[in-house]
N, C-alpha and C positions, 0 to 999 in steps of 0.2 A: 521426234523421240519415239521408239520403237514399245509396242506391248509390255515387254523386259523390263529395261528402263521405268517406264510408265507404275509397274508395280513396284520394282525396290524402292521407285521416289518414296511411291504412297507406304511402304512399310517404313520406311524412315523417320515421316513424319508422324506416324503414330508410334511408334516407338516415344520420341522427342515429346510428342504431347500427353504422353501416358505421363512421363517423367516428371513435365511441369506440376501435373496434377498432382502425384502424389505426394512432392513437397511440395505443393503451396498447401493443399489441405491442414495435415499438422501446427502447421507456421499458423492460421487462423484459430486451432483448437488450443493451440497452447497458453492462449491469451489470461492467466491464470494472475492474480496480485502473489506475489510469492516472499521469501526471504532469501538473500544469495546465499543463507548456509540454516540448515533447517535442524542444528543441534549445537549442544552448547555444554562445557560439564560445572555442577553445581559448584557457586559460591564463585563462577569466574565472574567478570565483566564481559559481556559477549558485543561483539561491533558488529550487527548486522548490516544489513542496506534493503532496504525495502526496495522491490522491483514490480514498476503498476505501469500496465502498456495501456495507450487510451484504446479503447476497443469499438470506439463510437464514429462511425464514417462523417459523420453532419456536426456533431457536439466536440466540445474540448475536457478535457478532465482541469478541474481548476482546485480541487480539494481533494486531500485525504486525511482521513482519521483513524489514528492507529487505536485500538480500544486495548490497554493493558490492562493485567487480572488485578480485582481489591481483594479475595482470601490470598493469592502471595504475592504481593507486593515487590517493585521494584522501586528501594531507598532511592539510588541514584539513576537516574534518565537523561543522557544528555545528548544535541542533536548537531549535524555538522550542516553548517550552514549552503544552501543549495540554492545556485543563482534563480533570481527569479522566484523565489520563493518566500515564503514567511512562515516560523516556524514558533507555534504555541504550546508551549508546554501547562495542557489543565491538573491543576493538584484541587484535591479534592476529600471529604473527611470519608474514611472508611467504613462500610458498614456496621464492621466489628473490630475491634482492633485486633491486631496480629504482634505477637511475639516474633522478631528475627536475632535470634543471638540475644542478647542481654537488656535489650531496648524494646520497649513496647511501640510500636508503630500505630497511629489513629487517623494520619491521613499522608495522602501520597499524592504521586503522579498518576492519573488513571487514565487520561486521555492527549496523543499528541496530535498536533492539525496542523497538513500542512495546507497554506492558501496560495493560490497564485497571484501575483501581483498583478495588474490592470493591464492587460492586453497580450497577457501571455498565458502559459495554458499547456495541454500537452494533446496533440491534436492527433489525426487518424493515421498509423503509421509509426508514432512516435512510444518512447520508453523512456520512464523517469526514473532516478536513481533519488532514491534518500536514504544515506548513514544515521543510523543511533546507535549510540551503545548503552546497553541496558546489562544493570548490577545490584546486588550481588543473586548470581541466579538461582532462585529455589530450589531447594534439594526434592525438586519431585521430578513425578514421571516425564509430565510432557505440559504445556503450557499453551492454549487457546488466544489465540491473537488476530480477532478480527477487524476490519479493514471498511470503514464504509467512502468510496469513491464519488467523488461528485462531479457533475458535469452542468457548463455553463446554460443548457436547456434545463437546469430545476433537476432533474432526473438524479436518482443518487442509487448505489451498487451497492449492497452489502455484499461482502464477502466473509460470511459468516456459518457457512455449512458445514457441517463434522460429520455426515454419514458419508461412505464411501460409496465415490462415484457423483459426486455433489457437483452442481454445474457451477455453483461459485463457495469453491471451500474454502473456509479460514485458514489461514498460515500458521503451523505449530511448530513451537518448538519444543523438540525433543531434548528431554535432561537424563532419566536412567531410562525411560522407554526407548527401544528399538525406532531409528526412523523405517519408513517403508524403502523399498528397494526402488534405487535413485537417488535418493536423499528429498525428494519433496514431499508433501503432503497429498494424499489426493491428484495426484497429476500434476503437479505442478510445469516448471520449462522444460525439465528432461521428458521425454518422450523416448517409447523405441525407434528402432527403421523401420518408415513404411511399406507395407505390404506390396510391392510392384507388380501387376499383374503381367504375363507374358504379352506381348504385343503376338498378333495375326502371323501366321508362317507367311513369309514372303514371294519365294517362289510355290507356281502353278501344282497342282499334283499332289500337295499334301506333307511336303517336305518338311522334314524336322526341326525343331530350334536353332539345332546346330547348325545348318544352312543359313537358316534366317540370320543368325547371328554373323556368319560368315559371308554372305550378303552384304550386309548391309555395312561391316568394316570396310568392305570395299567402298561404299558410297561414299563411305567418309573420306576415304583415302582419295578418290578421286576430285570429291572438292573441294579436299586441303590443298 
């Protein structure tokens, strides 16, 4: 293989391993417990699906807990059954009771769990889906719903943070507030496009991108 040669390889392949990096990074950061849809308008029944990736390379996630609000309560909570799993709906008495509409409300649903059944789990790699649909939805701004994860090592995740920029923020749902740009919370799955740095000019002398780039189509074309 000639001098020539020898450099467009080595531009090629840092080109190629720039690329892996900057998506695989993201794909690792985005690892966020979220909601597939982060708004809702009051008084509807909203069907969300809870989305909790295990993030744990060694442990399985075997449990989640959705913590719903007692100042505005959700009358009806219901959950769609997800293989492999068991789903506990905790109802519980209210701090204070709450007026909705014409009924005085003193105790509700405040907490749902889900358990994994005995030998399953959702392991390094993997994404669980769980539907609820939760009604009738408060006529307020936005709604705190935090998430505490467990894994089969004892270890357990809240996801429970409201400032921005929170390495594990709570999943909100938005009713008249604004969601943030994206639709998630704090980061949620949506991400930008990562930032791809230029790869090294490939030929000798100092040559332009536009070479490099024109370069290195060739290489492809050749070992297509």
């Amino acid at each position: 293989m000639s001098r020539t040669h020898r450099r467009v390889a080595a531009a090629a392949l840092t080109v190629a391993a720039a690329t892996a990096v900057a998506l695989a990074a993201p794909m690792s950061a985005s690892a966020h417990v979220t909601f597939d849809e982060s708004a809702a308008e009051a008084g509807s029944y909203a069907l969300l699906t809870l989305k909790a990736p295990n993030e744990s390379e060694t442990a399985a996630t075997v449990s989640l807990t959705l913590n719903l609000p007692t100042d505005t309560p959700f009358t009806s909570v219901r959950t769609v059954p997800v293989a492999g799993w068991a789903a506990e709906l905790v109802r519980e008495t209210l701090p204070e009771p709450v007026v909705v509409g014409d009924t005085t409300i003193t105790e509700a649903v405040t907490r749902i769990v889900w358990t994994a059944e005995a030998g399953t789990g959702l392991r390094d790699g993997e994404l669980g889906l769980f539907p609820v649909s939760l009604g009738p939805v408060p006529d307020t701004g936005s709604i705190v719903l935090p998430v505490d994860q467990g894994y089969d090592d004892g270890s357990v995740v809240s996801w429970a943070e409201t400032e921005e920029g929170a390495a594990h923020p709570a999943p909100v749902l938005y009713v008249r507030d604004t969601p943030p740009a994206g639709g998630h919370h704090h980061g949620g799955d949506d991400h930008a496009a990562p930032e791809v740095t230029s790869a090294p000019d490939a030929a000798a002398g100092g040559a332009g991108s536009d070479a490099g780039v024109d370069v290195l189509a060739r290489v492809l074309g050749v070992a297509g």
